[in-house]
Structure formats: C-alpha cells, structure tokens
N, CA, C and O atoms as a GROMACS GRO file, in nm:
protein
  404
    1UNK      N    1   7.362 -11.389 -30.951
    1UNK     CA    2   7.348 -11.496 -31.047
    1UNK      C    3   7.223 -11.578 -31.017
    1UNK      O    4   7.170 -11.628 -31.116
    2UNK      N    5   7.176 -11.596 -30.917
    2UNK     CA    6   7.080 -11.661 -30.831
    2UNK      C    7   6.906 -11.597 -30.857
    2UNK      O    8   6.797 -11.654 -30.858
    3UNK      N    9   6.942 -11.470 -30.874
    3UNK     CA   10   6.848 -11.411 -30.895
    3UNK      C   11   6.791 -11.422 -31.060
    3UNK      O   12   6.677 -11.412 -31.104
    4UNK      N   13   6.884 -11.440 -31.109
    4UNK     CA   14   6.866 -11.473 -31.294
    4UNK      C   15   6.779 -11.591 -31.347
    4UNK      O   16   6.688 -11.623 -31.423
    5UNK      N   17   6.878 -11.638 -31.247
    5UNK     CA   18   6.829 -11.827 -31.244
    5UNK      C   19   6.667 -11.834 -31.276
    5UNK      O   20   6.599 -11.879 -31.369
    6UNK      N   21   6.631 -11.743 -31.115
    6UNK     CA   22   6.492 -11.752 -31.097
    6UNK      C   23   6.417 -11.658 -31.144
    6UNK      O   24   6.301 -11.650 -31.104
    7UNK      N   25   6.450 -11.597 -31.207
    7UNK     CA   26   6.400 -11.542 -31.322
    7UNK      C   27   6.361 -11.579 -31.426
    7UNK      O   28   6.267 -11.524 -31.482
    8UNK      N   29   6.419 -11.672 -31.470
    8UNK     CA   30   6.426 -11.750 -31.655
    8UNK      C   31   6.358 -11.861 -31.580
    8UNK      O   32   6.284 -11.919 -31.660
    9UNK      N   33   6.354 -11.898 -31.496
    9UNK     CA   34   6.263 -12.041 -31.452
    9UNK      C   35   6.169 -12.058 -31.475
    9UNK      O   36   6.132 -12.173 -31.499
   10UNK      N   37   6.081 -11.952 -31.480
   10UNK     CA   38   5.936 -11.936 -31.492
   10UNK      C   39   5.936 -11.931 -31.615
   10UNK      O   40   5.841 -12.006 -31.640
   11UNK      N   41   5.989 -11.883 -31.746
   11UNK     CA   42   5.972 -11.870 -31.864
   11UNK      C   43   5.911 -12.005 -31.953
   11UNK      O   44   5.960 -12.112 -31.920
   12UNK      N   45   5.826 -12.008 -32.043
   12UNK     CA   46   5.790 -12.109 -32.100
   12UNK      C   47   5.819 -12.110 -32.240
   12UNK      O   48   5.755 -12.186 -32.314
   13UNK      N   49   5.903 -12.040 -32.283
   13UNK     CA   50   5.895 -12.069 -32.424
   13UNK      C   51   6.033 -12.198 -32.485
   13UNK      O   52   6.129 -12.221 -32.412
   14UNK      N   53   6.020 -12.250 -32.589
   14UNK     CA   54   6.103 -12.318 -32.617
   14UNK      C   55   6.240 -12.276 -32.659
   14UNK      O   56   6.267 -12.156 -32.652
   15UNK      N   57   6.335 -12.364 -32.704
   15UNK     CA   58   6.446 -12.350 -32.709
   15UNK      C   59   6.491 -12.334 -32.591
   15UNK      O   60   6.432 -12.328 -32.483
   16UNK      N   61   6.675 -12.324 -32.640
   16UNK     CA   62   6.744 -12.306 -32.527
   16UNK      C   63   6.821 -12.188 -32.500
   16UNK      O   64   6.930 -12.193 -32.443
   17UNK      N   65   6.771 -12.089 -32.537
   17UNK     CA   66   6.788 -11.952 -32.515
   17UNK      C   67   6.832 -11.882 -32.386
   17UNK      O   68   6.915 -11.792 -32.372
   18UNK      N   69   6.763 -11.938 -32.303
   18UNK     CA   70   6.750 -11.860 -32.144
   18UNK      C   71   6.882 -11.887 -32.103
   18UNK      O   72   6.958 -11.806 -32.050
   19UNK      N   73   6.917 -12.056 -32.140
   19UNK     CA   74   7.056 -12.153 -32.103
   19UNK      C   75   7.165 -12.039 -32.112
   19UNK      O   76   7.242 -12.004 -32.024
   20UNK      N   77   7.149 -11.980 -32.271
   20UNK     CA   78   7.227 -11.939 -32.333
   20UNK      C   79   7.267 -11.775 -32.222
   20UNK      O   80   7.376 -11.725 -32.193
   21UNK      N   81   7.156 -11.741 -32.194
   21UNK     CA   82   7.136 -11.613 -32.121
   21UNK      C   83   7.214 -11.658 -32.004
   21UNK      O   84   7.322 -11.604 -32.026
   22UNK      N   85   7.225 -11.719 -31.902
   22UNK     CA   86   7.285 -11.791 -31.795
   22UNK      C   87   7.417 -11.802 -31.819
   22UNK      O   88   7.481 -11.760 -31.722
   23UNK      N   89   7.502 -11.852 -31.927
   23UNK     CA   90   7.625 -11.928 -31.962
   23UNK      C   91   7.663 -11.780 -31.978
   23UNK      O   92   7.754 -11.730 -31.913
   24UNK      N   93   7.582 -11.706 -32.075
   24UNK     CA   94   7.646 -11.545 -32.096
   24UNK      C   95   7.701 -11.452 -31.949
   24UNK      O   96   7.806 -11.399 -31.910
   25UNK      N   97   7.568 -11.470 -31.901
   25UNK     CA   98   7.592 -11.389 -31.760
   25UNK      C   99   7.674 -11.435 -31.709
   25UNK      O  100   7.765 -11.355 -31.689
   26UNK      N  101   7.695 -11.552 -31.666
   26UNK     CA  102   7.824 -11.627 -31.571
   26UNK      C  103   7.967 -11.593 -31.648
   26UNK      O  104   8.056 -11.558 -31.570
   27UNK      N  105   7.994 -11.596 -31.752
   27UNK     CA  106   8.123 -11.555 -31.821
   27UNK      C  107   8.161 -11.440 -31.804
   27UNK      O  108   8.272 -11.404 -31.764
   28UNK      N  109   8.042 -11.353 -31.844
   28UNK     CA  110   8.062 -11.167 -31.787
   28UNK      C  111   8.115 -11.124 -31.642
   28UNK      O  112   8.171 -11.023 -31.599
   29UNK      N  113   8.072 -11.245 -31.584
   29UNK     CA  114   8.075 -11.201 -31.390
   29UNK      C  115   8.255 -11.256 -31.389
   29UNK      O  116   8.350 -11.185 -31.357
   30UNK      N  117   8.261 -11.397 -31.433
   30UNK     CA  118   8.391 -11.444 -31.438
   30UNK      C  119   8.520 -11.344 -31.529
   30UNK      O  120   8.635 -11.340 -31.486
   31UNK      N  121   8.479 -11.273 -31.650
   31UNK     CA  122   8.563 -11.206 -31.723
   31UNK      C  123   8.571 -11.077 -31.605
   31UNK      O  124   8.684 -11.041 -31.571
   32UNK      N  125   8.476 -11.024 -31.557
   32UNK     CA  126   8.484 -10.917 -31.467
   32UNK      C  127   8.585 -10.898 -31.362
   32UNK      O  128   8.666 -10.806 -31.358
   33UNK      N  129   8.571 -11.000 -31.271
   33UNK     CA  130   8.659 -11.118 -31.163
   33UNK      C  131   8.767 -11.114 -31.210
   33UNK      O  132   8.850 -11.100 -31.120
   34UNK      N  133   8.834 -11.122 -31.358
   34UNK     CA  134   8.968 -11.157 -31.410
   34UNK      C  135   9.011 -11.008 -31.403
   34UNK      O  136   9.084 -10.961 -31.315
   35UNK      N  137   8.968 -10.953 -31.488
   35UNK     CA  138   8.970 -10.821 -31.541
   35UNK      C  139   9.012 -10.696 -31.390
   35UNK      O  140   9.082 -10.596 -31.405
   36UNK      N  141   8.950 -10.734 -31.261
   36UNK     CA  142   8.935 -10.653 -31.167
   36UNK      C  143   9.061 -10.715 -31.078
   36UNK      O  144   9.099 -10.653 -30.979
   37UNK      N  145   9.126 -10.841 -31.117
   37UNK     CA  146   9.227 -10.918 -31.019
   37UNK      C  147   9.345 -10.859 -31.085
   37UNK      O  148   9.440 -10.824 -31.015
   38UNK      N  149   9.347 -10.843 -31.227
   38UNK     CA  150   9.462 -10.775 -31.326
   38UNK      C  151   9.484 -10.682 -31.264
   38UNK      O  152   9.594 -10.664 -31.210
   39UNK      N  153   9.351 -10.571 -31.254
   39UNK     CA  154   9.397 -10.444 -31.254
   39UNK      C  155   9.433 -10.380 -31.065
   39UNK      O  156   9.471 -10.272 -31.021
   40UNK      N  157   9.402 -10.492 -31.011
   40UNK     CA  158   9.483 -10.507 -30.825
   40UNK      C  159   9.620 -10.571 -30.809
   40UNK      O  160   9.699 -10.552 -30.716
   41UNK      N  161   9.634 -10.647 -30.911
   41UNK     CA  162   9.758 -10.765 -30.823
   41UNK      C  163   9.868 -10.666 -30.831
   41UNK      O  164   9.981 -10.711 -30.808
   42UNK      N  165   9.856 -10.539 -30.859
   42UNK     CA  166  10.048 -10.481 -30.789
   42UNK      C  167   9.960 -10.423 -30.665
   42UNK      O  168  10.038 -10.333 -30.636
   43UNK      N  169   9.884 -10.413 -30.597
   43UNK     CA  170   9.816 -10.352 -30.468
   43UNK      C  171   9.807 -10.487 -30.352
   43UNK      O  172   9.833 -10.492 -30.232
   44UNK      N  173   9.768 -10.567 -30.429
   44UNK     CA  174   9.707 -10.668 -30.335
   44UNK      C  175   9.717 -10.832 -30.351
   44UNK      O  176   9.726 -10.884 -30.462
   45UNK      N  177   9.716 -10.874 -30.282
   45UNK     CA  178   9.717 -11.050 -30.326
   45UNK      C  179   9.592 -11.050 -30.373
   45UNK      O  180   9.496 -11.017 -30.304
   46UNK      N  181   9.581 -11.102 -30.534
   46UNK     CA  182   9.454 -11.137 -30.594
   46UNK      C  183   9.393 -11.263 -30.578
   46UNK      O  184   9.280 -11.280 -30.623
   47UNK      N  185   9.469 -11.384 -30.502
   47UNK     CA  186   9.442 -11.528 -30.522
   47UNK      C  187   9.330 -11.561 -30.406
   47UNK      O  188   9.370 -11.618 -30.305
   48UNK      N  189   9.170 -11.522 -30.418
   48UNK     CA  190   9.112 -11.550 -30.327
   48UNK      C  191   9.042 -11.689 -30.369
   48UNK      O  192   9.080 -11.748 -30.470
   49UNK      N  193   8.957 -11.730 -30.300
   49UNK     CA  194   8.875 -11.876 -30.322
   49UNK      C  195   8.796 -11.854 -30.497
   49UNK      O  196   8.759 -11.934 -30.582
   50UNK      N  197   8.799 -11.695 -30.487
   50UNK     CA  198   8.649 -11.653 -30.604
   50UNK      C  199   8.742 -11.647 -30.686
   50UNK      O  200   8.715 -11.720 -30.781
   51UNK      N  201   8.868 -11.583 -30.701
   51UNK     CA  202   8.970 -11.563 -30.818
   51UNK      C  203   8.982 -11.680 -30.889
   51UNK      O  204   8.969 -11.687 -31.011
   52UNK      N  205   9.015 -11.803 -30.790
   52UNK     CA  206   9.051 -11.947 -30.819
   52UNK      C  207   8.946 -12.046 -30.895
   52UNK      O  208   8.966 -12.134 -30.978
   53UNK      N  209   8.830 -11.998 -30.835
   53UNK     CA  210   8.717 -12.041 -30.911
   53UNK      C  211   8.700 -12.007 -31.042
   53UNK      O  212   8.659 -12.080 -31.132
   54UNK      N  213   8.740 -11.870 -31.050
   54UNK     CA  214   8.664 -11.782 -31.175
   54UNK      C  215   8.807 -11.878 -31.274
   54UNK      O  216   8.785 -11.950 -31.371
   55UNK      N  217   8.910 -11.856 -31.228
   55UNK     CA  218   9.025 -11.940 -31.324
   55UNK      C  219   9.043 -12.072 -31.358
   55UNK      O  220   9.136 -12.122 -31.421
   56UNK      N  221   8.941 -12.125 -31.310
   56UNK     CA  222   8.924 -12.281 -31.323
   56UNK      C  223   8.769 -12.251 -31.408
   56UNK      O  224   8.718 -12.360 -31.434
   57UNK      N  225   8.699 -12.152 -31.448
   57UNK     CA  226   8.638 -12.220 -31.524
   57UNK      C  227   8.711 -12.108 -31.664
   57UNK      O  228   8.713 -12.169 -31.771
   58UNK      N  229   8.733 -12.052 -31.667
   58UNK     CA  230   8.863 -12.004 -31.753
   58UNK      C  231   8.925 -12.117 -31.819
   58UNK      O  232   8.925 -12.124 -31.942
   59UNK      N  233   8.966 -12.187 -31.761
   59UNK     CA  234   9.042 -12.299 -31.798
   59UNK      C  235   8.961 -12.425 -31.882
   59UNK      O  236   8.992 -12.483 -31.986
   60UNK      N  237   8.825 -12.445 -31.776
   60UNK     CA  238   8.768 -12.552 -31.837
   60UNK      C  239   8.665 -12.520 -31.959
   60UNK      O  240   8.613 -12.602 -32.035
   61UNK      N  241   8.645 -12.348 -31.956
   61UNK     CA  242   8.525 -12.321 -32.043
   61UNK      C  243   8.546 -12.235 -32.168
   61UNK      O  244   8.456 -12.210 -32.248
   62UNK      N  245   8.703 -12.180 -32.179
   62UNK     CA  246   8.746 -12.044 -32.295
   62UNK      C  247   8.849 -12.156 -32.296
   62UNK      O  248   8.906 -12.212 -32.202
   63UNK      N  249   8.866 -12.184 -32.512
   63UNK     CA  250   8.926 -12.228 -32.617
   63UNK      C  251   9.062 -12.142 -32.569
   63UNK      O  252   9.073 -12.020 -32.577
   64UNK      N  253   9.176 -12.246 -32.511
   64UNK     CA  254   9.330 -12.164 -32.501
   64UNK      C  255   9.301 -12.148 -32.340
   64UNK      O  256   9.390 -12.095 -32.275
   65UNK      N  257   9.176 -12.194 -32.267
   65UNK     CA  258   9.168 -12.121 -32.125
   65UNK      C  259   9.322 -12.194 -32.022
   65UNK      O  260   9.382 -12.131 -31.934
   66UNK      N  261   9.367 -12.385 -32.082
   66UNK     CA  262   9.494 -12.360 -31.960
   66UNK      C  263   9.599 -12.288 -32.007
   66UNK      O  264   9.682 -12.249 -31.925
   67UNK      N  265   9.613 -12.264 -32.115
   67UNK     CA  266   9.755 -12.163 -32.187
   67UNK      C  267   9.771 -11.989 -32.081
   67UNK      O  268   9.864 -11.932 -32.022
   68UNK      N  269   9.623 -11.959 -32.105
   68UNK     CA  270   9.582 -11.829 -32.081
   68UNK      C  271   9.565 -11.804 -31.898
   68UNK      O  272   9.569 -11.703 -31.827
   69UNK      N  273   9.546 -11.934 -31.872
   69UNK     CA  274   9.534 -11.934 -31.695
   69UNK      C  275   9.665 -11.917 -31.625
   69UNK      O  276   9.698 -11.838 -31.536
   70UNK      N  277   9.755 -12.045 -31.708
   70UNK     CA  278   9.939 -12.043 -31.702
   70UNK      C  279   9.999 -11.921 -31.717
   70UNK      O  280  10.108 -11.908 -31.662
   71UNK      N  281   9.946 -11.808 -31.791
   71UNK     CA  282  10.001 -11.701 -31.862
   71UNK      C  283   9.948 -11.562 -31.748
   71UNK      O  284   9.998 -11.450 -31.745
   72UNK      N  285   9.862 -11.601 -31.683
   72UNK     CA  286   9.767 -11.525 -31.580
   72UNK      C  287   9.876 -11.543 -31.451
   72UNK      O  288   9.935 -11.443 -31.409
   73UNK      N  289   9.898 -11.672 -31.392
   73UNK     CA  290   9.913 -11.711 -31.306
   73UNK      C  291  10.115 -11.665 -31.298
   73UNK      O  292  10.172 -11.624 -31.197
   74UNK      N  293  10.174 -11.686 -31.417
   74UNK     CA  294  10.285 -11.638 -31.484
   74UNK      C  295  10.314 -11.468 -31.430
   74UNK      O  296  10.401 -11.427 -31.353
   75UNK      N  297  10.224 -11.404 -31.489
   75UNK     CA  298  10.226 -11.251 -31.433
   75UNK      C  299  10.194 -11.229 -31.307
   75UNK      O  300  10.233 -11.124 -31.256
   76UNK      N  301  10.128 -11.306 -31.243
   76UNK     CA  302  10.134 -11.275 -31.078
   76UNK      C  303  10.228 -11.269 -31.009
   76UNK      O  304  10.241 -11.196 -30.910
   77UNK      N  305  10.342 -11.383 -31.073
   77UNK     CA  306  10.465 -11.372 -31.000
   77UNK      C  307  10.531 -11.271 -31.028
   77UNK      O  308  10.594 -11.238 -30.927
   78UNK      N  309  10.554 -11.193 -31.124
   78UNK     CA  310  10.634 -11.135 -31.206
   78UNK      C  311  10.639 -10.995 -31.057
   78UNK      O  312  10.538 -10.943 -31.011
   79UNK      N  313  10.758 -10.970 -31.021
   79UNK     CA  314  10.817 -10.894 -30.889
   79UNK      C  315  10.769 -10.770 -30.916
   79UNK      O  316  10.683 -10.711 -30.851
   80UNK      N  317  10.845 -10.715 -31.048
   80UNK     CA  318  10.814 -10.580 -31.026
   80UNK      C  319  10.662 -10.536 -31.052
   80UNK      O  320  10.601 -10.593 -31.142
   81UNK      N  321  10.594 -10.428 -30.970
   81UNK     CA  322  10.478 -10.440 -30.958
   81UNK      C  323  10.369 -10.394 -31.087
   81UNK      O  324  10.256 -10.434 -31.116
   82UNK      N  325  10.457 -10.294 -31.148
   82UNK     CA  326  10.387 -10.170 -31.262
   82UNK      C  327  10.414 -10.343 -31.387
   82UNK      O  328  10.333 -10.367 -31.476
   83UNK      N  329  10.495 -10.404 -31.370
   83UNK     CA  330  10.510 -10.491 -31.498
   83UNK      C  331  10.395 -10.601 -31.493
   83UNK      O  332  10.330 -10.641 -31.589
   84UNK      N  333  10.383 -10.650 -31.325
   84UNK     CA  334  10.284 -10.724 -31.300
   84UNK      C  335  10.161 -10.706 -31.373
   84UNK      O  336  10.103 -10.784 -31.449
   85UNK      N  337  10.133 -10.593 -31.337
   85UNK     CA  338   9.992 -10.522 -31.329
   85UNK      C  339  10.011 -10.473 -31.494
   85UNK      O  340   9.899 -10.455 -31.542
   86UNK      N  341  10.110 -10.449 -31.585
   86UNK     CA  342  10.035 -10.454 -31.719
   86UNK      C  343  10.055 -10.603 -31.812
   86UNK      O  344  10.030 -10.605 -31.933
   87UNK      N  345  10.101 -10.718 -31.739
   87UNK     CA  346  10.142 -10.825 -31.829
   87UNK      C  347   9.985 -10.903 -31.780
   87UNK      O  348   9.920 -10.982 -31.848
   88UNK      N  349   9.954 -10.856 -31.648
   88UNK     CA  350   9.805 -10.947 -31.612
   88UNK      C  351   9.711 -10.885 -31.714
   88UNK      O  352   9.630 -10.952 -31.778
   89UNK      N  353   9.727 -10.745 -31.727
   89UNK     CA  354   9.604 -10.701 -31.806
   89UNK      C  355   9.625 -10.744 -31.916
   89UNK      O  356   9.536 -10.757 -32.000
   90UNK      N  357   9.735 -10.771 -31.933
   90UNK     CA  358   9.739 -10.792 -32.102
   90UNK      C  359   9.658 -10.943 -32.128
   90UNK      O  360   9.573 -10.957 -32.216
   91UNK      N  361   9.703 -11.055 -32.035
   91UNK     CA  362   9.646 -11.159 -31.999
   91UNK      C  363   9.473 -11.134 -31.992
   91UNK      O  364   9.387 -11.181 -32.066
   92UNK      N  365   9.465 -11.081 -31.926
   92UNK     CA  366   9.277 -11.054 -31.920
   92UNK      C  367   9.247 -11.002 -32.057
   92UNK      O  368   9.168 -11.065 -32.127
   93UNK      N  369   9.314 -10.873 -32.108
   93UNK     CA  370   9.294 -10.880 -32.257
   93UNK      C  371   9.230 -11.027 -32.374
   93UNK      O  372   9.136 -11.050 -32.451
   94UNK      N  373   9.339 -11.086 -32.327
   94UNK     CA  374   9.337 -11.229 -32.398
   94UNK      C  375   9.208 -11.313 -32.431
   94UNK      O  376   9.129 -11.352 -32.517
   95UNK      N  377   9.257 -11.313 -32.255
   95UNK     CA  378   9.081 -11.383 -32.208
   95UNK      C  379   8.983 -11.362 -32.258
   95UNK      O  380   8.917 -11.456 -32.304
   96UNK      N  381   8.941 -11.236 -32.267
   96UNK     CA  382   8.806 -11.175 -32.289
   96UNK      C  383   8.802 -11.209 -32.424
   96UNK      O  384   8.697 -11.256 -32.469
   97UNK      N  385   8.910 -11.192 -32.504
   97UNK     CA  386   8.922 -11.249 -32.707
   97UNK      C  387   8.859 -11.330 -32.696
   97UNK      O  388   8.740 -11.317 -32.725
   98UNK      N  389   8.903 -11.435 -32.655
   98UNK     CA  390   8.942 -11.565 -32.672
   98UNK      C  391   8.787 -11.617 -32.615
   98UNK      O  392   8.735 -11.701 -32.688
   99UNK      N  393   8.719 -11.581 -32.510
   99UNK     CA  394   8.590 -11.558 -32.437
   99UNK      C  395   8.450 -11.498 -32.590
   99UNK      O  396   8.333 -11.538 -32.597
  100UNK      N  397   8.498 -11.430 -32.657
  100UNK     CA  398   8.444 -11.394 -32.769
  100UNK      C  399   8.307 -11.308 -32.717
  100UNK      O  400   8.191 -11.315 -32.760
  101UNK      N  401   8.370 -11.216 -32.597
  101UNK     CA  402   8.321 -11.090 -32.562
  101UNK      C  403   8.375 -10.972 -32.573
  101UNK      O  404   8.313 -10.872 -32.536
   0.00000   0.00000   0.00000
C-alpha cells in the first residue's frame, strides 16, 4: 500500500483521482483480508490484529458495514465448521455488494 502512496505522490495533475486510486486499492486489500478469513475460519482462528482492522473499516467505510461486521462476527461462532465456513462466505459475499466491487 506504501508503495502506491509513493507512487501517485509525484503525480501532478489535477483532480482527485489518485485519492480515488488509494481508497480503491485499500478496499480491494481489505475485501481480500475478509474474503481469505471466510474461506479459513473452519481451519483456523481468523481474529488476528489485521482481520480486526480490516473489520473496523468494514464497519466505518461499506453502507450496512456494522450489520455486515455483526453478521461476520455471528458466523465465526457458529460450531459446526463446514456451516461456519459457508455462512462467513456468504457474509464476505455481502460485503463485497455492498463494497460495490
């Protein structure tokens, strides 16, 4: 992400385009993050520092994001593992709609 940054820095043209390029990329990395925690949590505990992050801006940045975080966080518990692992995806499904990617 760091590397993007400084990439578009140097650019001179107007508007706010590049912004736009940045906000895009960061959502893709965060939808990715969701998308890759769905398709682990019957293998593994998905709740790392980066999961938590990526779901807090889920929350603060995608229209429906605390419904859809509650609904995320909902299927993690869920015991049996094969149900886990398709009620999260279905959840990341959501996300990504709702994300309007």
């Amino acid at each position: 992400m760091a590397e993007r940054k400084d990439q578009l820095r140097n650019v001179a043209f107007g508007g706010n385009w590049s912004e736009e390029i940045l906000i895009v990329d960061e959502l893709r990395q965060v939808l990715a993050l969701v998308e890759k925690a769905a398709s682990d949590c019957a293998d593994r505990d998905v709740e790392t520092e980066e999961f938590l992050a990526a779901m807090l801006y889920v929350r603060k940045n995608i229209e429906k994001g605390p419904m859809l975080t509650g609904a995320f966080f909902k299927a993690l518990r869920i015991e049996n593992q094969s149900l886990r692992r398709a009620e999260a995806l279905r959840v990341a499904k959501m996300i990504r709609g709702w994300a309007g990617l």
